[in-house]
Backbone atoms as SQL, in Angstrom:
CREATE TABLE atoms (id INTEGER PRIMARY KEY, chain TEXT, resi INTEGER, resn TEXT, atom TEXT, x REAL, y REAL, z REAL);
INSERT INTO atoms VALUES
  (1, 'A', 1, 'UNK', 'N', -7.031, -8.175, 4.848),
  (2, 'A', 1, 'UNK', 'CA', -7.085, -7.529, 3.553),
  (3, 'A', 1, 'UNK', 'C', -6.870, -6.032, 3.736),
  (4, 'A', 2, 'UNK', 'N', -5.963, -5.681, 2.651),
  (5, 'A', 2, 'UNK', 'CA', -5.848, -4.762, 2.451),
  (6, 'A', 2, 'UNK', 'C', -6.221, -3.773, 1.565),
  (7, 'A', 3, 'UNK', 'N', -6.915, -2.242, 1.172),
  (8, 'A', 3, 'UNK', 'CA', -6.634, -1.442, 0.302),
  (9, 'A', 3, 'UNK', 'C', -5.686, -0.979, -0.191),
  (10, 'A', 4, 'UNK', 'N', -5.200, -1.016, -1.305),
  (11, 'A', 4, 'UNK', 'CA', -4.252, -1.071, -1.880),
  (12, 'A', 4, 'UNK', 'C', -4.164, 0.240, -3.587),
  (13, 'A', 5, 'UNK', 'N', -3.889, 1.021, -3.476),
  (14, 'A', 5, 'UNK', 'CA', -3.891, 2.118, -4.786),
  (15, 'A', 5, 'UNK', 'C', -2.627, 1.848, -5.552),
  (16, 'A', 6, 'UNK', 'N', -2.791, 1.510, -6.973),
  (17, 'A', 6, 'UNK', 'CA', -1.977, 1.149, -7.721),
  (18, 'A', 6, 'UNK', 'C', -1.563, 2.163, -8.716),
  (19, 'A', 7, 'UNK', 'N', -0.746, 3.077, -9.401),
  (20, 'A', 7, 'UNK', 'CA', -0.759, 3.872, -10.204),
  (21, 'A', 7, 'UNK', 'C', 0.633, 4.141, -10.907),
  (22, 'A', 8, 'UNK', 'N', 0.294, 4.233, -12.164),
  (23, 'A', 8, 'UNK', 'CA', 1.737, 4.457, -12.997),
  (24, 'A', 8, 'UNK', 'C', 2.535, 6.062, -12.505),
  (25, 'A', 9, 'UNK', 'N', 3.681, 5.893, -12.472),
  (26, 'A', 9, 'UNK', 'CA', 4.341, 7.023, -11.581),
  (27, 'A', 9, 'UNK', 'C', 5.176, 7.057, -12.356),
  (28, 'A', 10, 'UNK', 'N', 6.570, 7.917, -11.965),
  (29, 'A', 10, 'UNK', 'CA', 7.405, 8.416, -12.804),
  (30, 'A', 10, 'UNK', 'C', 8.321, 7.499, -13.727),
  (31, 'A', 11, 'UNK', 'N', 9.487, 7.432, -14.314),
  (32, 'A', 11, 'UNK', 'CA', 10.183, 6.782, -15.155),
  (33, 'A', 11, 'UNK', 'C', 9.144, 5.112, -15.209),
  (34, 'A', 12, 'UNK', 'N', 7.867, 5.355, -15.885),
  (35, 'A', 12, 'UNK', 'CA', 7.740, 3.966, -16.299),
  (36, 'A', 12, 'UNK', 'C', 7.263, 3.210, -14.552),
  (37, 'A', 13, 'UNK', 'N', 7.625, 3.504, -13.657),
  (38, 'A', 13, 'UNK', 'CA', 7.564, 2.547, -12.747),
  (39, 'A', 13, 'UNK', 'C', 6.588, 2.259, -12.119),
  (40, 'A', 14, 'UNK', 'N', 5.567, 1.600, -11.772),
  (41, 'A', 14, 'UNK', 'CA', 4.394, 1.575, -10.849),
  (42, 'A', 14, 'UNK', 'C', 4.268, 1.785, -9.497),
  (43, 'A', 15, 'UNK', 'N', 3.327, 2.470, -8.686),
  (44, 'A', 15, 'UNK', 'CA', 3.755, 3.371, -7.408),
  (45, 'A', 15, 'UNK', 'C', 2.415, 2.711, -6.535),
  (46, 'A', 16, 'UNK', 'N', 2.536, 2.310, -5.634),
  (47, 'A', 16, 'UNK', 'CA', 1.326, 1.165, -5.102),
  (48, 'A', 16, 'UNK', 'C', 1.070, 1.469, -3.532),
  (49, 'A', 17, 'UNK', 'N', 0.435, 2.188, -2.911),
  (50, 'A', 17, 'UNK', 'CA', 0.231, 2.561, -1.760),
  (51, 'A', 17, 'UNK', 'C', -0.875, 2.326, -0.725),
  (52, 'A', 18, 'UNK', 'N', -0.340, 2.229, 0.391),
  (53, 'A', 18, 'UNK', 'CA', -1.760, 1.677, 1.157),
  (54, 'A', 18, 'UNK', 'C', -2.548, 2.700, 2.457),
  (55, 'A', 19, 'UNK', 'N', -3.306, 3.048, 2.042),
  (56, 'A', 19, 'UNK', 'CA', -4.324, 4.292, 2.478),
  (57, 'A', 19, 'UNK', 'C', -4.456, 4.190, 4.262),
  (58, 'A', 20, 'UNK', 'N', -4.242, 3.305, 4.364),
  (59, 'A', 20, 'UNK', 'CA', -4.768, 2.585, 5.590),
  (60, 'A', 20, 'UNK', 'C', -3.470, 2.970, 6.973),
  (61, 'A', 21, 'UNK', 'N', -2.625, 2.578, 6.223),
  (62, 'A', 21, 'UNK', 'CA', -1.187, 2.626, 6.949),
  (63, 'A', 21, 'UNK', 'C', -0.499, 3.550, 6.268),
  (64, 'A', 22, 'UNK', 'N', -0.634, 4.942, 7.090),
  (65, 'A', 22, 'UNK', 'CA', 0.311, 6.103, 6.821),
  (66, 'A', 22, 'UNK', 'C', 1.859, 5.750, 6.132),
  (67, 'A', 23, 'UNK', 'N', 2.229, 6.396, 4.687),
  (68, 'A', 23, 'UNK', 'CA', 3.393, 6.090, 4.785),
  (69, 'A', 23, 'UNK', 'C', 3.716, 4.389, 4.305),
  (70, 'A', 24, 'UNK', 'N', 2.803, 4.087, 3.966),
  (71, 'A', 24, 'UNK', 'CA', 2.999, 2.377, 3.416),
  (72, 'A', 24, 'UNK', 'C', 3.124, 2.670, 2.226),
  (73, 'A', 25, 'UNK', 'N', 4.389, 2.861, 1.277),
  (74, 'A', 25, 'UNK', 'CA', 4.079, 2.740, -0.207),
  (75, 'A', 25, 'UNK', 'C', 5.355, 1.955, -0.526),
  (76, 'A', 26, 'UNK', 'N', 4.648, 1.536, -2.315),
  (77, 'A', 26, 'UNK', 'CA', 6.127, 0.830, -2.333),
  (78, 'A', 26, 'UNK', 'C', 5.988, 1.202, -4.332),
  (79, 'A', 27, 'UNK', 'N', 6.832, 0.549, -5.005),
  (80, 'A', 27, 'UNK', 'CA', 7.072, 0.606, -6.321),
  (81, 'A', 27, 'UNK', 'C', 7.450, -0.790, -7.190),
  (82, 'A', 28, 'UNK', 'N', 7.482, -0.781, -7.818),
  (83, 'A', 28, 'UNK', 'CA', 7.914, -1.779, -8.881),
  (84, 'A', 28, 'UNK', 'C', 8.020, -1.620, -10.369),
  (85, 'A', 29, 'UNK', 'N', 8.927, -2.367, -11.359),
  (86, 'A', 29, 'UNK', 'CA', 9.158, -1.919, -12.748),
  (87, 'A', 29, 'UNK', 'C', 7.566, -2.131, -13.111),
  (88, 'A', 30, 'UNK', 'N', 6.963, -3.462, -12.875),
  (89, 'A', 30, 'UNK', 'CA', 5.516, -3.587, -13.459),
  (90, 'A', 30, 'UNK', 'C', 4.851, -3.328, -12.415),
  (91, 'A', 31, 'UNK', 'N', 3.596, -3.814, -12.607),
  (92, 'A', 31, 'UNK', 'CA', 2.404, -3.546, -11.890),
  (93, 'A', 31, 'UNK', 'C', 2.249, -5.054, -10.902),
  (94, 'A', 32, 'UNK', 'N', 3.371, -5.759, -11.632),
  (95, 'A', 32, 'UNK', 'CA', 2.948, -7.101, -10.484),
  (96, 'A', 32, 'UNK', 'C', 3.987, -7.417, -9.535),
  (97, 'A', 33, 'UNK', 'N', 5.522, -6.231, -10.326),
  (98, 'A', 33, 'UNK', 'CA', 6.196, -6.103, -8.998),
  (99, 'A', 33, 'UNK', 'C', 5.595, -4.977, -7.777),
  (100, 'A', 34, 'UNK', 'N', 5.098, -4.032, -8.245),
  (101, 'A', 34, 'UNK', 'CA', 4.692, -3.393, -7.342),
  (102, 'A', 34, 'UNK', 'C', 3.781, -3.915, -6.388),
  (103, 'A', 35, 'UNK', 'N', 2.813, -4.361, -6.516),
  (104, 'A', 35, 'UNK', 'CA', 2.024, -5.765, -5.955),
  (105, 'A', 35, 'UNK', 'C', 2.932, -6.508, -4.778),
  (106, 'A', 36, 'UNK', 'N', 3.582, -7.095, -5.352),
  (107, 'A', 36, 'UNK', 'CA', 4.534, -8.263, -4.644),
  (108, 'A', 36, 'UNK', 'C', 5.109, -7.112, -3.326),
  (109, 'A', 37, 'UNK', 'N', 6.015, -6.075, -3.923),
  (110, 'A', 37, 'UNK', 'CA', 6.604, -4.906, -3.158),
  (111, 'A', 37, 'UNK', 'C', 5.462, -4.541, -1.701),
  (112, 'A', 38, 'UNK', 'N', 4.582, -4.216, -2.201),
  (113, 'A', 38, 'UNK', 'CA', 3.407, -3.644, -1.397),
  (114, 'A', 38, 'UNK', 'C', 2.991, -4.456, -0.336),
  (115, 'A', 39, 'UNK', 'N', 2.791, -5.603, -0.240),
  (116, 'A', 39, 'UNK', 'CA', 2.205, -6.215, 0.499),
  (117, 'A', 39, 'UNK', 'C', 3.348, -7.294, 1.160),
  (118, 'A', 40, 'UNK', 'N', 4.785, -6.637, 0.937),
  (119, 'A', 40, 'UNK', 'CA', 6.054, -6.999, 1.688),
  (120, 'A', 40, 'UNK', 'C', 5.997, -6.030, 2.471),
  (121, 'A', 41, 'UNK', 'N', 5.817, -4.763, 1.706),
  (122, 'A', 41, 'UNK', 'CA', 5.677, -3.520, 2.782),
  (123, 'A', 41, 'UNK', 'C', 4.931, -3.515, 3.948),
  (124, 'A', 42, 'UNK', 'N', 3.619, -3.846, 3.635),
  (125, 'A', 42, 'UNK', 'CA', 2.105, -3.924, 4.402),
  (126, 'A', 42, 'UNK', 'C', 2.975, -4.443, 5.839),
  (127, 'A', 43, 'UNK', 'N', 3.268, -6.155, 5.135),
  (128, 'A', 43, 'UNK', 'CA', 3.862, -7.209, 6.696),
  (129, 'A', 43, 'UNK', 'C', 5.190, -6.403, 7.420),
  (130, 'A', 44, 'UNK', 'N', 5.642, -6.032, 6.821),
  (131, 'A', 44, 'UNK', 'CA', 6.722, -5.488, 7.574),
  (132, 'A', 44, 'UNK', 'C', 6.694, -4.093, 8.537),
  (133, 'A', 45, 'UNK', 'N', 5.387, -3.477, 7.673),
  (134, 'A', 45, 'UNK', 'CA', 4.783, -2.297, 8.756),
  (135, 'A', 45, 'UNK', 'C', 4.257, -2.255, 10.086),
  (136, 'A', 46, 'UNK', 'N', 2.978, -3.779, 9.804),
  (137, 'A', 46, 'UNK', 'CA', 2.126, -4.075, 10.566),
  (138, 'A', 46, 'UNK', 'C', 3.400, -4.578, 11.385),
  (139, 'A', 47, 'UNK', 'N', 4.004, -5.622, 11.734),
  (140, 'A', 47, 'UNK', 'CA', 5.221, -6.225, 12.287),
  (141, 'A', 47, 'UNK', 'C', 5.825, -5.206, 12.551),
  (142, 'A', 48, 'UNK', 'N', 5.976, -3.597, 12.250),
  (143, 'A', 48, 'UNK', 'CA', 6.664, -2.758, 13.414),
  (144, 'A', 48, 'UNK', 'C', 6.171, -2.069, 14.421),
  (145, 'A', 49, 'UNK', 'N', 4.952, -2.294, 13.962),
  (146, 'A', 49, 'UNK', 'CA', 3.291, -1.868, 14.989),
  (147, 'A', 49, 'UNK', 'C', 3.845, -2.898, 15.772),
  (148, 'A', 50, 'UNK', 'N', 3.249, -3.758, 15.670),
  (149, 'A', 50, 'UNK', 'CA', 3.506, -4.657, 16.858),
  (150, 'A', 50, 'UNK', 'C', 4.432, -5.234, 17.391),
  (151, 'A', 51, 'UNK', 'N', 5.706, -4.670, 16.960),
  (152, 'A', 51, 'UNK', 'CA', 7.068, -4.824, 18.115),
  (153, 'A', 51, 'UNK', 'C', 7.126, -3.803, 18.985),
  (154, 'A', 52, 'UNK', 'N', 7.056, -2.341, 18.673),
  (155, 'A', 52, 'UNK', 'CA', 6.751, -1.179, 19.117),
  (156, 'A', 52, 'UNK', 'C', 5.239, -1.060, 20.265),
  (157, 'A', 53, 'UNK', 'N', 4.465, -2.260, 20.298),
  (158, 'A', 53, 'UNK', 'CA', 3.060, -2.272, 20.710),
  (159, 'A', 53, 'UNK', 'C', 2.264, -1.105, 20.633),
  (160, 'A', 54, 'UNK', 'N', 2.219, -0.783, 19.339),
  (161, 'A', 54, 'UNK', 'CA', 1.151, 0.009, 18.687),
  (162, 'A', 54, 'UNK', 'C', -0.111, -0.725, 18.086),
  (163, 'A', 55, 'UNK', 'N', -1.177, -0.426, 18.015),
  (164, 'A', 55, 'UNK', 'CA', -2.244, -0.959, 17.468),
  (165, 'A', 55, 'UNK', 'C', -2.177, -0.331, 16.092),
  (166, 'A', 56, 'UNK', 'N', -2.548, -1.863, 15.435),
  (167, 'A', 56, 'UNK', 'CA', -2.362, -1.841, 13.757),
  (168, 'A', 56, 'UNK', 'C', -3.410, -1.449, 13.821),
  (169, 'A', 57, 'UNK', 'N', -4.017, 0.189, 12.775),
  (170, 'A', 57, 'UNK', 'CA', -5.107, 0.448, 12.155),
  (171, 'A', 57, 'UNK', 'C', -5.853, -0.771, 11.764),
  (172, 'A', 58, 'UNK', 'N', -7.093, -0.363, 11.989),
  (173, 'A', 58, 'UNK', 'CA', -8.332, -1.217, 10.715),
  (174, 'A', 58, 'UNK', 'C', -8.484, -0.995, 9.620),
  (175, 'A', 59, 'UNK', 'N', -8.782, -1.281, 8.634),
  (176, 'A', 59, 'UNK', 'CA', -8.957, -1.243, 7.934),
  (177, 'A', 59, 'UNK', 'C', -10.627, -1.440, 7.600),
  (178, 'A', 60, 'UNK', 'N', -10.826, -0.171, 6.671),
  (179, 'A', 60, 'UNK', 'CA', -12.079, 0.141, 6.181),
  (180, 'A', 60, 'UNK', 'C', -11.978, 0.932, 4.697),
  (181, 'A', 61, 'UNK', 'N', -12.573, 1.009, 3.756),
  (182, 'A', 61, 'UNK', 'CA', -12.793, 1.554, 3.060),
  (183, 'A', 61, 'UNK', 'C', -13.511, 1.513, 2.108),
  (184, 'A', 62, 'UNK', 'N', -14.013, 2.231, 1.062),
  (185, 'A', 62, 'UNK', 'CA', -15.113, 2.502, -0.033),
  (186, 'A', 62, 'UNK', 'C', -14.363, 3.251, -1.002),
  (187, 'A', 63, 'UNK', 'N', -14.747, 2.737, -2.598),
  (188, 'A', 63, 'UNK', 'CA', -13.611, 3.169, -3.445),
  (189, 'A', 63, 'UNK', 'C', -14.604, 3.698, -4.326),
  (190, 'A', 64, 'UNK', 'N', -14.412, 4.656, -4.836),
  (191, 'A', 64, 'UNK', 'CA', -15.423, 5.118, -5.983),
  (192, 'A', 64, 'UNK', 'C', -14.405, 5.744, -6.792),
  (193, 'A', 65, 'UNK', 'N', -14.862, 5.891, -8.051),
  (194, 'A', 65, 'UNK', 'CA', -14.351, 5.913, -9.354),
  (195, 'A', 65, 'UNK', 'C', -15.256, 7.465, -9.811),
  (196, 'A', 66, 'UNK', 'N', -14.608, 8.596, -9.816),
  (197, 'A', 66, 'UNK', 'CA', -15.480, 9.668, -9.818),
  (198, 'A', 66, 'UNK', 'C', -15.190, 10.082, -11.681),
  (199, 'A', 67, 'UNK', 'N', -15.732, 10.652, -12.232),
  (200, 'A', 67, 'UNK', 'CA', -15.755, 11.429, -13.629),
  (201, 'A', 67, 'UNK', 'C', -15.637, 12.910, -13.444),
  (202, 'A', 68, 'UNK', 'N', -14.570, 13.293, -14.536),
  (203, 'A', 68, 'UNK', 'CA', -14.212, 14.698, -14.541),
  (204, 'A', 68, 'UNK', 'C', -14.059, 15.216, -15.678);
C-alpha cells in the first residue's frame, strides 16, 4: 500500500502523487483516471528500483487534515 495525494490541478485535470517515491506523479481527465494512472506509475517505479537494484523506499505515513 501506498500513499497516494489526489488533487484537482490545472485545465480540469486531476494530479495524483505519491509522497513516498520521489517524483512518482501521474494525472488523469477524472479522479478515477488519475487513480488507475498512479498506481501504473507506482509498479513501474518500484520495477525500476529493482532492475537498477535499488531498495524500494517504505512506506510510512500519517495524514492530517489541518484548518486555515
Amino acid at each position: 500500500m501506498r500513499e497516494v495525494i489526489i488533487y484537482h490541478g490545472e485545465d480540469n485535470y486531476w494530479i495524483a502523487e505519491c509522497p513516498s517515491l520521489p517524483g512518482c506523479i501521474s494525472q488523469g481527465k477524472t479522479k478515477e483516471a488519475a487513480i488507475t494512472n498512479i498506481k501504473e506509475a507506482i509498479h513501474g517505479y518500484i520495477a525500476a528500483l529493482k532492475d537498477d537494484g535499488l531498495e524500494v523506499p517504505k512506506e510510512s505515513f500519517e495524514t492530517l487534515i489541518v484548518a486555515v
